[in-house]
C-alpha positions as CSV (number, residue, x, y, z in Angstrom):
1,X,-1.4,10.8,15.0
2,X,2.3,9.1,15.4
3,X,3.7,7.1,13.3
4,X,6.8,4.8,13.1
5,X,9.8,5.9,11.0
6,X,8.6,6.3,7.3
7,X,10.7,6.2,4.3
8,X,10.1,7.2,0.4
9,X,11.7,4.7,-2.3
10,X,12.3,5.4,-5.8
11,X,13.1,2.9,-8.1
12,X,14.1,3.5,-11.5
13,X,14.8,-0.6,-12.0
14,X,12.9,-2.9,-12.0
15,X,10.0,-0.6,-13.8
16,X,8.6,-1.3,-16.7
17,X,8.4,1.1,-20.3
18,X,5.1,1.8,-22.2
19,X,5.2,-1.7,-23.6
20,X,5.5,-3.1,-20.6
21,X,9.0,-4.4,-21.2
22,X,11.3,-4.2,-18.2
23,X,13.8,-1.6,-17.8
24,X,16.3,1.0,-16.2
25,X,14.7,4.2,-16.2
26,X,16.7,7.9,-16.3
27,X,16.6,9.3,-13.0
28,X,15.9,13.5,-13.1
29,X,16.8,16.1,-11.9
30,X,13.3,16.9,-10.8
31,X,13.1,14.0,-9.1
32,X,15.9,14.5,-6.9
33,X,15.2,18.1,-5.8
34,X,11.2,17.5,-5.6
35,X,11.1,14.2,-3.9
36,X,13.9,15.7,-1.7
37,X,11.8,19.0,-0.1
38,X,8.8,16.4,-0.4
39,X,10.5,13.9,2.1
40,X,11.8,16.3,4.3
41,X,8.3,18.7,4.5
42,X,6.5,15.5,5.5
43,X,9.3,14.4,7.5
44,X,10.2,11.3,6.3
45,X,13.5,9.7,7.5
46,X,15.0,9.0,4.4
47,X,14.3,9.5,0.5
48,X,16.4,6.5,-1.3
49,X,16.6,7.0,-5.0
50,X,17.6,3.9,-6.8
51,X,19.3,2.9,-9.8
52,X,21.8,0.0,-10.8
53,X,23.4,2.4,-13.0
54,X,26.9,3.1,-11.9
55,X,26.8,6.5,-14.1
56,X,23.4,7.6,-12.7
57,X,24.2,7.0,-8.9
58,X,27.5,9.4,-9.8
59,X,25.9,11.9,-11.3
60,X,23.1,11.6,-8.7
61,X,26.1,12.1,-5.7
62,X,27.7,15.2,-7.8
63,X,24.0,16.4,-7.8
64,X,23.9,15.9,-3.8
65,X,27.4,17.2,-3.1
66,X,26.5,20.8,-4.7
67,X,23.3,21.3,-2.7
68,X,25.1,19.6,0.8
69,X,28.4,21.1,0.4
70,X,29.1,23.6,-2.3
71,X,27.8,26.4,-3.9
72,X,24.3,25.3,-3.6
73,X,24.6,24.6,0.4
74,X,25.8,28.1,0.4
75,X,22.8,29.5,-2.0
76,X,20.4,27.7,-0.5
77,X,20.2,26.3,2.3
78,X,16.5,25.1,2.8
79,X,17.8,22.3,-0.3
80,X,21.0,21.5,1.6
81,X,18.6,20.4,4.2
82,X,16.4,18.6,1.8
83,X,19.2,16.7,0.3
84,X,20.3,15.9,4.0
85,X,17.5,12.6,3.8
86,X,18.9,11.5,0.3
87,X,20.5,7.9,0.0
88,X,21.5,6.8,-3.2
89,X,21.6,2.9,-4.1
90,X,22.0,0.0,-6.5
91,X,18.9,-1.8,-5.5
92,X,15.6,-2.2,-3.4
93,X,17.5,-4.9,-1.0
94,X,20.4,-2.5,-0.8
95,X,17.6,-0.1,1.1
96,X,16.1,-3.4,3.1
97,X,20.1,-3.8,4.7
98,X,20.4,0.2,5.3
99,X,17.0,0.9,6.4
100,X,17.4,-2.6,9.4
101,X,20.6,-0.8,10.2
102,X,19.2,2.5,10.8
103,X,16.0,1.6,12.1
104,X,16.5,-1.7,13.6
105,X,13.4,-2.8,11.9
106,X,12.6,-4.6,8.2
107,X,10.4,-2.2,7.4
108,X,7.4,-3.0,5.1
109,X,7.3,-2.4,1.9
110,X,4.4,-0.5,0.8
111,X,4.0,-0.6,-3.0
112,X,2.3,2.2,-5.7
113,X,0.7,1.5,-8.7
114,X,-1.9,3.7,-11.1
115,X,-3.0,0.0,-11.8
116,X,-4.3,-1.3,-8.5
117,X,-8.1,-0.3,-8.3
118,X,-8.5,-2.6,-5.2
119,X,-5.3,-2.0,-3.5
120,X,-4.8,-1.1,0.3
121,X,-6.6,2.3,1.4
122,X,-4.9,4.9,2.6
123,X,-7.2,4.3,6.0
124,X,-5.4,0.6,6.5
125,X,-1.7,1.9,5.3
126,X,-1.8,4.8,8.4
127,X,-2.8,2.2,10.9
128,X,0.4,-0.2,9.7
129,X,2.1,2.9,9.9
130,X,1.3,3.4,13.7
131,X,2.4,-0.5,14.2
132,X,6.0,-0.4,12.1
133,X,8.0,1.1,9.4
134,X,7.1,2.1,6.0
135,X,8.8,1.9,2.9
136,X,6.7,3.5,0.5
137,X,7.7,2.4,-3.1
138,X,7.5,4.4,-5.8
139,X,8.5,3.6,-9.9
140,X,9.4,5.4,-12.4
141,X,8.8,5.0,-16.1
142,X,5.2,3.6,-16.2
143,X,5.6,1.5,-12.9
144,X,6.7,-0.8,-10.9
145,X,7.6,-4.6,-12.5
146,X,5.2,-7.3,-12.0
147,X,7.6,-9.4,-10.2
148,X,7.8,-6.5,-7.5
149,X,4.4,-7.5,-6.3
150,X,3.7,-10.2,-3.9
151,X,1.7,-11.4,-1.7
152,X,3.7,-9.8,1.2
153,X,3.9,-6.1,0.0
154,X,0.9,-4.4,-0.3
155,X,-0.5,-2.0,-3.0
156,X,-1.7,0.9,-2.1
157,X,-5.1,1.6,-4.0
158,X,-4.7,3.8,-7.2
159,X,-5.1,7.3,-6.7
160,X,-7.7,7.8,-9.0
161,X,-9.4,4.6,-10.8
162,X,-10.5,5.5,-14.6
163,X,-8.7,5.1,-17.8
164,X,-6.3,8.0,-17.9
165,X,-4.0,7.2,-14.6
166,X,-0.5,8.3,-15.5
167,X,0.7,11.0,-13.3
168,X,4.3,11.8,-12.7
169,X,5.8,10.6,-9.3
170,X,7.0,13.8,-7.8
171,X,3.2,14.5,-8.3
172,X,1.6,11.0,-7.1
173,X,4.1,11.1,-4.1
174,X,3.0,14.4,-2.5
175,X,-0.6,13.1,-2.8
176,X,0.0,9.5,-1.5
177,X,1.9,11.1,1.5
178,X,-1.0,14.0,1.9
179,X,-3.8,11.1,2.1
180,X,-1.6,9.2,4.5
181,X,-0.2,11.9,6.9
182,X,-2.6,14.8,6.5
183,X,-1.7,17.9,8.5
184,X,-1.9,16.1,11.8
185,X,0.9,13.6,11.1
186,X,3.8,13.1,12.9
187,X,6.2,10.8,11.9
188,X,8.9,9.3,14.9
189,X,12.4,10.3,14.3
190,X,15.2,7.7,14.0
191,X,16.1,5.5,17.3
Protein backbone atom coordinates (compact mmCIF):
# COMPACT_ATOMS: atom_id res chain seq x y z
CA UNK A 1 0.00 0.00 0.00
CA UNK A 2 1.30 3.80 -1.01
CA UNK A 3 0.79 6.47 0.71
CA UNK A 4 1.25 10.32 0.26
CA UNK A 5 4.09 12.05 2.12
CA UNK A 6 3.41 11.54 6.00
CA UNK A 7 4.81 13.60 8.73
CA UNK A 8 5.03 13.12 12.78
CA UNK A 9 4.19 16.41 14.91
CA UNK A 10 5.04 16.93 18.38
CA UNK A 11 3.77 19.55 20.26
CA UNK A 12 4.86 20.48 23.63
CA UNK A 13 2.25 23.82 23.47
CA UNK A 14 -0.66 24.08 23.43
CA UNK A 15 -1.05 20.71 25.73
CA UNK A 16 -2.59 20.60 28.69
CA UNK A 17 -1.05 19.50 32.56
CA UNK A 18 -2.87 16.91 34.88
CA UNK A 19 -5.30 19.61 35.83
CA UNK A 20 -6.08 20.18 32.59
CA UNK A 21 -4.67 23.77 32.69
CA UNK A 22 -2.85 24.76 29.47
CA UNK A 23 0.76 24.75 29.22
CA UNK A 24 4.38 24.49 27.65
CA UNK A 25 5.65 21.17 28.24
CA UNK A 26 9.66 20.16 28.57
CA UNK A 27 10.72 18.59 25.57
CA UNK A 28 13.29 15.23 26.24
CA UNK A 29 15.80 13.97 25.35
CA UNK A 30 14.01 10.78 24.74
CA UNK A 31 11.78 12.24 22.66
CA UNK A 32 14.14 13.54 20.33
CA UNK A 33 16.34 10.47 19.76
CA UNK A 34 13.08 7.99 19.90
CA UNK A 35 10.75 9.85 17.82
CA UNK A 36 13.76 10.49 15.54
CA UNK A 37 14.73 6.45 14.59
CA UNK A 38 10.77 6.15 14.81
CA UNK A 39 10.23 8.64 11.85
CA UNK A 40 12.85 7.56 9.90
CA UNK A 41 12.19 3.44 10.33
CA UNK A 42 8.69 4.11 9.21
CA UNK A 43 9.83 6.54 6.73
CA UNK A 44 8.16 9.42 7.43
CA UNK A 45 9.32 12.70 5.76
CA UNK A 46 9.72 14.81 8.52
CA UNK A 47 9.52 14.59 12.53
CA UNK A 48 8.79 18.38 13.73
CA UNK A 49 9.17 18.81 17.36
CA UNK A 50 7.59 21.96 18.64
CA UNK A 51 8.02 24.37 21.26
CA UNK A 52 7.53 28.24 21.62
CA UNK A 53 10.38 28.19 23.90
CA UNK A 54 13.30 29.97 22.63
CA UNK A 55 15.67 27.96 25.17
CA UNK A 56 14.10 24.61 24.36
CA UNK A 57 14.35 25.00 20.43
CA UNK A 58 18.36 25.81 21.25
CA UNK A 59 19.04 23.24 23.26
CA UNK A 60 16.97 20.98 20.90
CA UNK A 61 19.38 22.37 17.70
CA UNK A 62 22.71 21.72 20.01
CA UNK A 63 21.11 18.27 20.59
CA UNK A 64 20.71 17.86 16.52
CA UNK A 65 24.05 19.41 15.68
CA UNK A 66 25.98 16.59 17.78
CA UNK A 67 24.24 13.69 16.21
CA UNK A 68 24.32 15.46 12.39
CA UNK A 69 27.65 16.89 12.57
CA UNK A 70 29.91 16.20 15.52
CA UNK A 71 31.02 13.66 17.58
CA UNK A 72 27.84 11.81 17.53
CA UNK A 73 27.66 11.81 13.41
CA UNK A 74 30.98 10.37 13.79
CA UNK A 75 29.89 7.57 16.69
CA UNK A 76 26.94 6.81 15.17
CA UNK A 77 25.86 7.20 12.21
CA UNK A 78 22.44 5.31 11.99
CA UNK A 79 21.22 8.59 14.53
CA UNK A 80 22.93 11.16 12.25
CA UNK A 81 20.48 9.76 9.81
CA UNK A 82 17.62 9.75 12.19
CA UNK A 83 18.16 13.23 13.10
CA UNK A 84 18.39 13.98 9.29
CA UNK A 85 14.08 14.22 9.35
CA UNK A 86 14.19 16.61 12.47
CA UNK A 87 12.59 20.21 12.18
CA UNK A 88 12.47 22.23 15.04
CA UNK A 89 9.65 25.05 15.39
CA UNK A 90 7.81 27.75 17.32
CA UNK A 91 4.44 26.52 16.50
CA UNK A 92 1.87 24.07 14.73
CA UNK A 93 1.24 26.90 11.84
CA UNK A 94 5.01 27.30 11.58
CA UNK A 95 4.85 23.39 10.34
CA UNK A 96 1.52 24.17 8.11
CA UNK A 97 3.96 27.06 6.04
CA UNK A 98 7.10 24.52 5.95
CA UNK A 99 5.30 21.31 5.27
CA UNK A 100 3.10 23.48 1.86
CA UNK A 101 6.60 24.51 0.91
CA UNK A 102 8.10 21.16 0.92
CA UNK A 103 5.22 19.19 -0.09
CA UNK A 104 3.18 21.60 -2.09
CA UNK A 105 0.25 20.41 -0.21
CA UNK A 106 -1.69 21.68 3.29
CA UNK A 107 -1.48 18.56 4.65
CA UNK A 108 -4.12 17.30 7.05
CA UNK A 109 -3.83 17.34 10.35
CA UNK A 110 -4.51 14.19 11.99
CA UNK A 111 -4.90 14.59 15.72
CA UNK A 112 -4.09 11.94 18.90
CA UNK A 113 -5.78 11.71 22.02
CA UNK A 114 -6.01 8.80 24.89
CA UNK A 115 -9.46 10.56 25.29
CA UNK A 116 -11.24 9.93 21.95
CA UNK A 117 -13.09 6.54 22.30
CA UNK A 118 -14.99 7.29 19.03
CA UNK A 119 -12.29 8.91 17.06
CA UNK A 120 -11.19 8.05 13.34
CA UNK A 121 -9.99 4.25 12.95
CA UNK A 122 -6.89 3.55 11.88
CA UNK A 123 -8.87 1.80 8.71
CA UNK A 124 -10.31 5.39 7.54
CA UNK A 125 -6.81 7.41 8.46
CA UNK A 126 -4.74 4.83 5.85
CA UNK A 127 -7.28 5.45 3.08
CA UNK A 128 -6.84 9.63 3.65
CA UNK A 129 -3.41 8.79 3.69
CA UNK A 130 -3.49 7.16 0.09
CA UNK A 131 -5.59 10.54 -1.02
CA UNK A 132 -3.05 13.38 0.67
CA UNK A 133 -0.68 14.30 3.35
CA UNK A 134 -0.66 13.54 6.91
CA UNK A 135 0.25 15.39 9.79
CA UNK A 136 -0.03 13.23 12.55
CA UNK A 137 -0.21 15.26 15.81
CA UNK A 138 1.02 14.19 18.81
CA UNK A 139 1.10 16.09 22.59
CA UNK A 140 3.00 15.96 25.26
CA UNK A 141 2.16 16.43 28.87
CA UNK A 142 -1.32 14.73 29.23
CA UNK A 143 -2.45 15.94 25.63
CA UNK A 144 -3.34 17.98 23.25
CA UNK A 145 -5.51 21.47 24.26
CA UNK A 146 -9.09 21.46 23.66
CA UNK A 147 -8.99 24.35 21.32
CA UNK A 148 -6.72 22.00 19.02
CA UNK A 149 -9.75 20.11 18.10
CA UNK A 150 -12.10 20.98 15.48
CA UNK A 151 -14.38 19.99 13.30
CA UNK A 152 -11.71 19.89 10.43
CA UNK A 153 -8.89 17.71 12.14
CA UNK A 154 -9.80 14.47 12.94
CA UNK A 155 -9.03 12.29 16.00
CA UNK A 156 -7.75 9.28 15.66
CA UNK A 157 -9.61 6.77 17.95
CA UNK A 158 -7.85 6.04 21.33
CA UNK A 159 -5.45 3.32 21.37
CA UNK A 160 -6.92 1.49 24.01
CA UNK A 161 -10.51 2.77 25.55
CA UNK A 162 -10.63 1.96 29.54
CA UNK A 163 -9.77 4.04 32.37
CA UNK A 164 -6.11 3.83 32.66
CA UNK A 165 -4.96 5.49 29.03
CA UNK A 166 -1.79 7.41 29.70
CA UNK A 167 1.04 6.07 27.72
CA UNK A 168 4.08 7.98 26.91
CA UNK A 169 4.33 9.34 23.17
CA UNK A 170 7.49 7.78 21.98
CA UNK A 171 5.39 4.65 23.00
CA UNK A 172 1.82 5.69 21.49
CA UNK A 173 3.55 6.94 18.36
CA UNK A 174 5.25 3.64 17.29
CA UNK A 175 1.84 2.03 17.76
CA UNK A 176 -0.28 4.62 16.01
CA UNK A 177 2.24 4.43 13.03
CA UNK A 178 2.31 0.33 13.36
CA UNK A 179 -1.67 0.26 13.09
CA UNK A 180 -1.48 2.75 10.21
CA UNK A 181 1.44 1.47 8.08
CA UNK A 182 1.93 -2.08 9.04
CA UNK A 183 4.78 -3.90 7.38
CA UNK A 184 3.47 -3.40 3.96
CA UNK A 185 3.56 0.39 4.05
CA UNK A 186 5.27 2.59 1.80
CA UNK A 187 5.15 6.01 2.27
CA UNK A 188 6.02 8.45 -1.12
CA UNK A 189 9.11 10.42 -0.77
CA UNK A 190 9.15 14.22 -1.09
CA UNK A 191 8.22 15.83 -4.77
Amino acid sequence: MTFQPMALVLLHHPVIDRHGVVVTSAVTNLDIHDLARLVTTYGLCRYYLVTPADEQRQLIERIITHWREGAGARFNPDRQQAFAAIRVVSSLQEVLTDWQRLTGQCGRIILTGARHEQGTPPAAVRQMAKAESLLLVFGTGHGLAPSLYTPDRPCLAAIRPGDYNHLSVRTAAAIVLDRLLGDNGRILPLP
